[in-house]
C-alpha positions as CSV (number, residue, x, y, z in Angstrom):
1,X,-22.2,-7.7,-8.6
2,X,-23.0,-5.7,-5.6
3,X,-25.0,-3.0,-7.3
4,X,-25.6,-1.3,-3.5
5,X,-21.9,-1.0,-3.2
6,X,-21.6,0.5,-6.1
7,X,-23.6,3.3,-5.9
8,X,-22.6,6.6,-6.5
9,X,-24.4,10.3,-5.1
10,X,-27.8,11.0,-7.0
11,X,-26.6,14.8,-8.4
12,X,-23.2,12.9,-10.4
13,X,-25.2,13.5,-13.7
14,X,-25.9,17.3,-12.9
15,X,-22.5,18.1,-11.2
16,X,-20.4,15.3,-11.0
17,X,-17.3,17.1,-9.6
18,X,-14.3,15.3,-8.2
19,X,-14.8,15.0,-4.5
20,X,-18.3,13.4,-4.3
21,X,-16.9,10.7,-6.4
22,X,-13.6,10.0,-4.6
23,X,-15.3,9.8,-1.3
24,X,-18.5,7.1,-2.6
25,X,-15.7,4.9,-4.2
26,X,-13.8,4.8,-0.7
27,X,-16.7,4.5,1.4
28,X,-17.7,1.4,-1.3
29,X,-14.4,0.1,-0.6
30,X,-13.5,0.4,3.0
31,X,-17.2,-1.2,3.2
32,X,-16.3,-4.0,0.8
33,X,-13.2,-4.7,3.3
34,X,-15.0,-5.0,6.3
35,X,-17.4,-7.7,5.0
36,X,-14.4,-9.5,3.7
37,X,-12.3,-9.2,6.9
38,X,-10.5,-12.9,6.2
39,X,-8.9,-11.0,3.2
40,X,-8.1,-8.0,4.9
41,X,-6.6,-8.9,8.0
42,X,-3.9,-11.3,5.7
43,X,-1.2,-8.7,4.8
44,X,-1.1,-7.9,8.9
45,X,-1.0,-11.2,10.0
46,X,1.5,-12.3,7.7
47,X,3.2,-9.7,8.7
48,X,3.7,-10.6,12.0
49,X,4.1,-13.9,11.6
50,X,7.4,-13.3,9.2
51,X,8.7,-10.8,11.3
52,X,8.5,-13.0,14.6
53,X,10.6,-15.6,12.4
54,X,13.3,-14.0,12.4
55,X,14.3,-13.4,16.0
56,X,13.8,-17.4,16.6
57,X,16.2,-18.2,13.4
58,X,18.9,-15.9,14.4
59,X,19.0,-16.2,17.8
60,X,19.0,-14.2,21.0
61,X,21.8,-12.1,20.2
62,X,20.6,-8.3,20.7
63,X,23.3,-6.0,19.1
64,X,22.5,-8.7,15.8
65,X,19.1,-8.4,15.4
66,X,18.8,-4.1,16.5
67,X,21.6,-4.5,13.2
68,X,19.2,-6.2,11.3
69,X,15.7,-5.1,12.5
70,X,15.1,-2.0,10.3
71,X,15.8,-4.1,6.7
72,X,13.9,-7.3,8.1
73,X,10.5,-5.1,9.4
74,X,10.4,-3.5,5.8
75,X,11.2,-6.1,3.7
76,X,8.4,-7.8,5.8
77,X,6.1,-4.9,5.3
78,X,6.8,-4.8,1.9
79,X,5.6,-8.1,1.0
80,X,2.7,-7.8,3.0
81,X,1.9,-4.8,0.7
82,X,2.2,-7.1,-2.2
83,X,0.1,-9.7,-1.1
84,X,-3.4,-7.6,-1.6
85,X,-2.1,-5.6,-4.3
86,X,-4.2,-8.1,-7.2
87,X,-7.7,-7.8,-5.6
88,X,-7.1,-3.9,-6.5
89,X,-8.9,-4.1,-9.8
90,X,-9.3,-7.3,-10.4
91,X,-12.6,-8.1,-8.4
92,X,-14.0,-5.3,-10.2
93,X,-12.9,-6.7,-13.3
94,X,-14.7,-9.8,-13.4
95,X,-17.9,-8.7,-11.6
96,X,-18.1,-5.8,-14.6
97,X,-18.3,-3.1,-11.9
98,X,-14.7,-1.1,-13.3
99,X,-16.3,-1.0,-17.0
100,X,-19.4,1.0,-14.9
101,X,-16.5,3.6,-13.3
102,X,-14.6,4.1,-16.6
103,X,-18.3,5.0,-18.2
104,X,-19.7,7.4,-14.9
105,X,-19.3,10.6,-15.0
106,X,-16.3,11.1,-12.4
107,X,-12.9,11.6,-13.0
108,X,-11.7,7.8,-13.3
109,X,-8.2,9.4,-11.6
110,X,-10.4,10.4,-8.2
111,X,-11.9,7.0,-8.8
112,X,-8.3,5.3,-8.5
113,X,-7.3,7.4,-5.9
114,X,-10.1,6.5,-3.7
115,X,-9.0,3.1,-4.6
116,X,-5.6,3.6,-3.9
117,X,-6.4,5.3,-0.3
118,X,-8.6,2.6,0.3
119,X,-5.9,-0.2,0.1
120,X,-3.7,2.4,2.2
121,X,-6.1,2.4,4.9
122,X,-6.5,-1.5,5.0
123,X,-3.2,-2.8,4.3
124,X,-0.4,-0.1,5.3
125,X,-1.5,1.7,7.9
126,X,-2.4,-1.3,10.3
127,X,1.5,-2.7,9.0
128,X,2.6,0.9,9.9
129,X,1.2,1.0,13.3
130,X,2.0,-3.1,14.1
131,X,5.8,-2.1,13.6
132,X,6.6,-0.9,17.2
133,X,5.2,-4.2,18.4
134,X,7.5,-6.4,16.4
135,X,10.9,-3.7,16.6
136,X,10.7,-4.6,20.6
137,X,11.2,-7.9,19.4
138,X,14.4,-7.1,18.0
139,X,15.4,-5.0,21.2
140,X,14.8,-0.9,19.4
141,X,14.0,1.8,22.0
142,X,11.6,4.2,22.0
143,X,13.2,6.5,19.4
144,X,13.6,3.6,16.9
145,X,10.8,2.2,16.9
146,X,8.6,5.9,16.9
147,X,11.0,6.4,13.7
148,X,10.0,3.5,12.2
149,X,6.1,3.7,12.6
150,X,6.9,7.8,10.4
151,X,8.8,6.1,7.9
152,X,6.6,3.4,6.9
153,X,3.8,6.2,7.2
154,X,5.6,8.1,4.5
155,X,6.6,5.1,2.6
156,X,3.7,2.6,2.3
157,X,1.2,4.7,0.8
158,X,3.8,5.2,-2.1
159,X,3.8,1.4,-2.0
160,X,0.3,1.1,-2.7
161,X,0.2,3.7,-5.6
162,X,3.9,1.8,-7.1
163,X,1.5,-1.4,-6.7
164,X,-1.5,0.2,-8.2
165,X,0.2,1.1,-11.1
166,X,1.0,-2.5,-12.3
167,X,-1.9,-3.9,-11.0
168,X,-3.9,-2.0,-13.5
169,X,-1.6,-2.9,-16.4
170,X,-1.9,-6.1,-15.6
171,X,-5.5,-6.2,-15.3
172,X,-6.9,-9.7,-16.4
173,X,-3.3,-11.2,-17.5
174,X,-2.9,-14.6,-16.2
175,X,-0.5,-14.9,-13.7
176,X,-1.5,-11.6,-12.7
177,X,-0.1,-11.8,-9.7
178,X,3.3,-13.0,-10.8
179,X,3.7,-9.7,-12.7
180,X,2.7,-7.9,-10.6
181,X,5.6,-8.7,-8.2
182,X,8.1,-8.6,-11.5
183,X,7.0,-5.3,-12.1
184,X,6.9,-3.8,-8.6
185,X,9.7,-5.0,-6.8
186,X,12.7,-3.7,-8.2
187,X,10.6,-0.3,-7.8
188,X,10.4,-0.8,-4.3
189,X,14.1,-1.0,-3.9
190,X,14.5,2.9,-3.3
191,X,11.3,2.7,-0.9
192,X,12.7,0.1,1.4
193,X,16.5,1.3,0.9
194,X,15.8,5.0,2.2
195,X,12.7,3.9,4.7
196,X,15.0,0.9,6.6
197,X,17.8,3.3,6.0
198,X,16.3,6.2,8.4
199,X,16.1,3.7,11.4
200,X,19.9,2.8,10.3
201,X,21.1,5.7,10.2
202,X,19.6,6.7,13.4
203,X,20.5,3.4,15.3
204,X,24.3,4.7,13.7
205,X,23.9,8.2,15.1
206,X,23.9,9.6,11.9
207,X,21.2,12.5,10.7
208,X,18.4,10.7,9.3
209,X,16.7,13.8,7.8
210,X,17.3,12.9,4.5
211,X,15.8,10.0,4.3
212,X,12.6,11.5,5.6
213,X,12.3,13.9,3.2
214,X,13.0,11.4,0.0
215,X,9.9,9.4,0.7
216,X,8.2,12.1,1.7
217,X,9.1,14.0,-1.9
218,X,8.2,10.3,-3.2
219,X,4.9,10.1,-1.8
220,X,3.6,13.4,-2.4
221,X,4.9,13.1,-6.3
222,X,2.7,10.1,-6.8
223,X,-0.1,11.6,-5.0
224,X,0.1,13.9,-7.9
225,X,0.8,11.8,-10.4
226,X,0.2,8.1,-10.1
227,X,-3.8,8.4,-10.1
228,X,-3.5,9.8,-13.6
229,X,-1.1,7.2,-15.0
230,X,-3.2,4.5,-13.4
231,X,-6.3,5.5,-14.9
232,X,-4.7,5.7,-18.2
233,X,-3.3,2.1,-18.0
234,X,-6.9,0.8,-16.5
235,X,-8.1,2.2,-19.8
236,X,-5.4,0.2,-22.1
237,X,-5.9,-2.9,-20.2
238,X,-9.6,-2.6,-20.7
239,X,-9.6,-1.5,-24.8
C-alpha cells in the first residue's frame, strides 16, 4: 500500500471538515493516475480507435454517417466510461487503503466525491474534449461538433457517479466487472438518448434546449445525491 498517497492533512483529527478531505483524496488520485498513465490513457484510446471504425465499415457516404455520428460518438464514449469504472474502489479494496477512509475522520461522501471527480477528470473529460476530432470524421460542422463537446460535458460526469454507484455495490464480487456493466447500462440509456439526441435534433433543425437542460438537471441531482448513496453502499459491501 502506498501509505504516501494516502495521506491526509495533519489538523483532520482537530477539524476534520469536508473540504480538506475532498481535495487530499483527489490530489491522491489524480497522482495515482499519472504514475499509472498505461491505465489511464485506455478509455481515450479505445475511444478513438472504435469511433474511427465506424466511418471505414460504413463507407464514405456523408449524409449516412452525419445521421449516425451523434449515437455512434456516445455509445463509444459510453463504453469508454465503463471500461475504468472497476479500478474505482477496487485497488483500494485489496491494498486495505478504503477500510483506512471509512475509519478517518472525513465525511466518506467528500471522500467518494473526490473519487468520483477524480475518474471525471481522467476518463470523461479527455473523451469530451477528443469528440470534435472524431465528429469531423463523420463530416459535423462547427456547431455540431461544439454541441457535442457541452453535451458529453454535462453528461459524462453523471456517467461516472451512475458508474460509481455500482462499482461500490459490487465491491469484491467476482466478476466485478461483469456487474458492473449489468447494472449500469440500462441506466445509461436516458444519458446517451438525451446527450446523442441534442446533436440530433440540432443536425434536424429542431430546438435542442431540452435536452441540455435534462442532463444538466441529471448531473447536478447526483452531485447532490450520488456521493451519499455511494458511501452507504461502500459501507454494505464492506460489513
Amino acid at each position: 500500500m502506498n501509505q504516501q498517497a494516502l495521506t491526509l492533512p495533519a489538523h483532520a483529527a482537530a477539524d476534520p471538515g469536508v473540504l480538506p478531505g475532498y481535495y487530499a483524496i483527489l490530489r491522491r488520485e489524480l497522482l495515482l493516475a499519472m504514475r499509472s498513465r498505461g491505465e489511464a490513457v485506455q478509455p481515450a484510446v479505445f475511444f478513438v480507435i472504435v469511433a474511427s471504425l465506424f466511418p471505414l465499415g460504413v463507407g464514405a457516404d456523408t449524409q449516412l454517417l452525419t445521421r449516425i455520428a451523434p449515437g455512434v460518438v456516445w455509445v463509444c464514449g459510453l463504453l469508454a466510461a465503463l471500461l475504468s469504472l472497476s479500478r474505482l474502489f477496487n485497488s483500494d479494496y485489496l491494498d486495505g487503503t478504503l477500510e483506512q477512509l471509512l475509519l478517518s475522520p472525513y465525511a466518506l461522501p467528500a471522500l467518494v466525491a473526490a473519487k468520483i471527480c477524480a475518474h471525471w477528470l481522467t476518463t470523461g473529460l479527455p473523451l469530451s474534449l477528443i469528440a470534435p476530432l472524431l465528429g469531423l470524421q463523420f463530416g459535423l460542422d462547427g456547431g455540431e461538433l461544439w454541441l457535442m463537446v457541452i453535451t458529453l460535458l454535462l453528461g459524462t460526469p453523471l456517467l461516472s457517479m451512475i458508474g460509481a454507484i455500482a462499482a461500490a455495490l459490487t465491491l469484491g464480487a467476482r466478476g466485478s466487472s461483469v456487474l458492473i456493466a449489468l447494472l449500469v447500462l440500462p441506466l445509461y440509456v436516458p444519458v446517451l438518448i438525451f446527450g446523442a439526441g441534442a446533436v440530433e435534433a440540432s443536425l434536424s433543425g429542431v430546438d435542442y434546449s431540452g435536452h441540455l437542460a435534462l442532463l444538466g438537471a441529471g448531473t447536478l441531482l447526483g452531485i447532490v445525491f450520488v456521493p451519499f448513496v455511494a458511501a452507504a453502499a461502500l459501507r454494505i459491501s464492506l460489513d
